[in-house]
C-alpha positions in Angstrom: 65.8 107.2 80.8 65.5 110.6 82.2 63.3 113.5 80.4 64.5 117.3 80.5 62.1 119.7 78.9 64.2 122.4 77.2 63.3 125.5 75.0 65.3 126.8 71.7 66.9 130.2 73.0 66.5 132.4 69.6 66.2 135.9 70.9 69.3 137.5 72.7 68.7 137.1 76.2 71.8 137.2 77.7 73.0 133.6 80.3 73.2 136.1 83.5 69.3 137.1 82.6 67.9 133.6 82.0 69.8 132.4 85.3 68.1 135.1 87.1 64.9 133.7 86.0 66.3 130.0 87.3 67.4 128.8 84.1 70.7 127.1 82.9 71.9 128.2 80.0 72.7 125.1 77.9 73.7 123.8 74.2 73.3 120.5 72.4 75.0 119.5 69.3 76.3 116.0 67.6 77.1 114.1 64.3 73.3 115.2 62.6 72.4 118.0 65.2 73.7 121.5 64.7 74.6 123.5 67.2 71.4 124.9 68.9 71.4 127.0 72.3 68.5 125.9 74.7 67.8 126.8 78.3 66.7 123.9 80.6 64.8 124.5 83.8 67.1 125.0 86.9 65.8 122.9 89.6 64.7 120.0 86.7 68.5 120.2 85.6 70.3 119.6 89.0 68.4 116.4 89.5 68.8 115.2 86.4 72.4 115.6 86.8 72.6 114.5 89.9 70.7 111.3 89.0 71.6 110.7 85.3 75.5 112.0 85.6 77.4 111.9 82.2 76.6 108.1 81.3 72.8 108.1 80.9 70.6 109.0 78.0 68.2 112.2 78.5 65.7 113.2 76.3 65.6 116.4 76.0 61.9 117.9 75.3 61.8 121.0 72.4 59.2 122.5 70.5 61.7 121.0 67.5 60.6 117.0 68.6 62.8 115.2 70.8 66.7 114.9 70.9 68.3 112.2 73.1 71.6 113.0 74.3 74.3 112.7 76.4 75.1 115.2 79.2 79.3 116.1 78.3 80.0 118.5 80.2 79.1 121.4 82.9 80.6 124.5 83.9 79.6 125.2 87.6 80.6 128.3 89.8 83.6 128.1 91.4 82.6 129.1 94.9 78.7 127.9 94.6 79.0 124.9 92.9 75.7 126.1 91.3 76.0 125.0 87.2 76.4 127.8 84.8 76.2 126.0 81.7 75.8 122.7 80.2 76.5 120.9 77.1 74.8 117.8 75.3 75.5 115.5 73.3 73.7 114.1 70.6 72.9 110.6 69.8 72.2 108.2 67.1 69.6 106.0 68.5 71.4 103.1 66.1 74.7 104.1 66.2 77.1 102.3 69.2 78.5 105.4 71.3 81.9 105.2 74.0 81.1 106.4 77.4 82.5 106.1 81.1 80.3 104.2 83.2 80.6 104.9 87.0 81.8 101.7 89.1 79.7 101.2 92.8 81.4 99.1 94.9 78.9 97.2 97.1 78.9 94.3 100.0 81.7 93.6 102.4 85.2 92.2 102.5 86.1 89.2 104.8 89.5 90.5 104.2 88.8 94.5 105.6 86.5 93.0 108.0 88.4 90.1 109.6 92.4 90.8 108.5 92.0 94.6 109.0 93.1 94.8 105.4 92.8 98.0 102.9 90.7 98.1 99.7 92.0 99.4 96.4 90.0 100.8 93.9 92.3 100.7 91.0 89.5 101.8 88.8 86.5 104.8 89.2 85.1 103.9 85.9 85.2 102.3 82.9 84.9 102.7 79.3 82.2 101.1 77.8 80.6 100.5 74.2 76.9 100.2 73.3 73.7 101.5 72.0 72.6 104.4 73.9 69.3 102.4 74.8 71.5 100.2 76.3 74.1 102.4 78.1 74.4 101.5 82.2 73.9 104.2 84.6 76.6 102.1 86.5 78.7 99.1 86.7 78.0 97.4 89.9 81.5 95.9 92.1 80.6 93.3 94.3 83.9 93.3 97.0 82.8 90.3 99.0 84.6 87.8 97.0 87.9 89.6 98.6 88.4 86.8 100.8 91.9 87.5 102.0 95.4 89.5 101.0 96.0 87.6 97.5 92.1 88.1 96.5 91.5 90.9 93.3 88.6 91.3 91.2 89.3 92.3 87.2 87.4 93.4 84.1 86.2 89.6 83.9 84.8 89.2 87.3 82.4 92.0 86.5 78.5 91.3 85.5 78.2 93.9 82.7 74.6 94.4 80.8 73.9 92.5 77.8 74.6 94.6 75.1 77.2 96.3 76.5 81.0 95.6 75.6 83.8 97.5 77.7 87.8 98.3 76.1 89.5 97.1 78.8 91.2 94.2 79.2 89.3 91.5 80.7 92.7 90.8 83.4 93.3 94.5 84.1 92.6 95.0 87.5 89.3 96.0 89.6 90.0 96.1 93.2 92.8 94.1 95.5 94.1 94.6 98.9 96.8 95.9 100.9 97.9 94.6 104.0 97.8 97.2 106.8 100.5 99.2 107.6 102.2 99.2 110.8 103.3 102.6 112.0 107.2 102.6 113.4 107.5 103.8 116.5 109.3 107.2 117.1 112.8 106.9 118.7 113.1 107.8 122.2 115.6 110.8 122.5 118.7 110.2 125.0 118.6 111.3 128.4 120.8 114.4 128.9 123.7 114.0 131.5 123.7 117.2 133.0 126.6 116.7 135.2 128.7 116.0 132.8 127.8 119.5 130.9 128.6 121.1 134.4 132.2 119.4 135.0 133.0 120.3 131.2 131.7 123.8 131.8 133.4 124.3 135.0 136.9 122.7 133.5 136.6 125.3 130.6 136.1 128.2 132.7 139.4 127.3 134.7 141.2 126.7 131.3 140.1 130.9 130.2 141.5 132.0 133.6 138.2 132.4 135.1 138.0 132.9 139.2 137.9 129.3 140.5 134.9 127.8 141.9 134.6 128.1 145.7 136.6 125.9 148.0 139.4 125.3 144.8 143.3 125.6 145.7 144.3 128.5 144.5 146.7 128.5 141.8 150.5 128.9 142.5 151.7 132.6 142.8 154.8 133.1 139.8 158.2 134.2 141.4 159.1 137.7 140.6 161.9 138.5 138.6 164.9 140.7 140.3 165.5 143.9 138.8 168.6 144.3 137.1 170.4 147.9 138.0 
């Protein structure tokens, strides 16, 4: 479980001022919280977020008691990447709650290694169901059992925590393979014949009347007609 102290914003410092001061400017809200701005710690936050990502309980620490949560979303700048402002959720600590687990795919593949074959993640994440106390940080894939081209892992191959039920289907698909792809060699263009562009040239040029290449027969002279008087 990760811990984020925060403090209740209630006077009217505007977000630009508290992130000059290294603050986030941030909001949590849920079924039995109301809406209350807050400003977390900026260096505190990015590791937590970093760490905890969207599928991990963090408590976040007010002078109002303690709220567990659910980090939903962050707005970051576009050309910083630094976050702007965050959202969390909170939870029930006895109600079940859906959330997208991260997958980590982990050991080797006989089949990559040995047949040169390509692994396909089919699936980033998955949807999972559970008490927040309970929720997974991450789902771990194990891809060694990827033996060779017909090999695949699904939902059922997976070791998910007790306590934790996922949506999917346990036959929809994990990971599988793809045979490597061999590239087609580019045609080879023809060879030109320039000779044959020079006779076809040089036969064209006699055809237009033009003066005859050296050491040609000149062409007959026409007979003149006599004058009538």
């Amino acid at each position: 479980m990760f811990i984020l102290t925060a403090k209740v914003r209630e006077g009217k410092e505007s977000p630009t001022a508290l992130r000059r001061k290294g603050f986030v400017p941030a909001v949590y809200y849920g079924k039995k919280e109301q809406s209350t701005p807050i400003a977390v710690d900026a260096a505190s936050f990015k590791k937590v977020w970093k760490e905890a990502g969207e599928s991990s309980i963090i408590t976040l620490k007010t002078e109002k008691g303690e709220i567990d949560s659910l980090l939903y979303e962050v707005q970051a700048d576009p050309v910083s990447g630094e976050p702007v402002h965050a959202d969390f959720y909170a939870v029930d600590a006895n109600t079940e709650i859906h959330a997208n687990v991260p997958l980590e795919f982990t050991g080797v593949s006989p089949a990559v290694k040995d047949l040169g074959a390509t692994l396909v993640k089919v699936l980033h994440e998955m949807e999972v169901k559970s008490l927040p106390r309970d929720l997974p940080p991450k789902i771990v894939v194990d891809i060694s059992s990827l033996v060779d081209l017909e090999s695949r892992i699904t939902v059922a191959d997976l070791k998910i925590p007790k306590g934790v039920t996922t949506t999917l289907h346990q036959a929809d698909i994990v990971a599988s393979l793809a045979a490597e792809r061999e590239e087609e060699p580019e045609p080879v263009p023809e060879a030109i014949d320039l000779s044959a562009i020079e006779v076809e040239k040089k036969g064209k040029a006699e055809e237009e009347g033009e003066a005859p290449a050296e050491g040609a027969a000149p062409p007959p002279e026409k007979e003149k007609k006599e004058e009538k008087k």
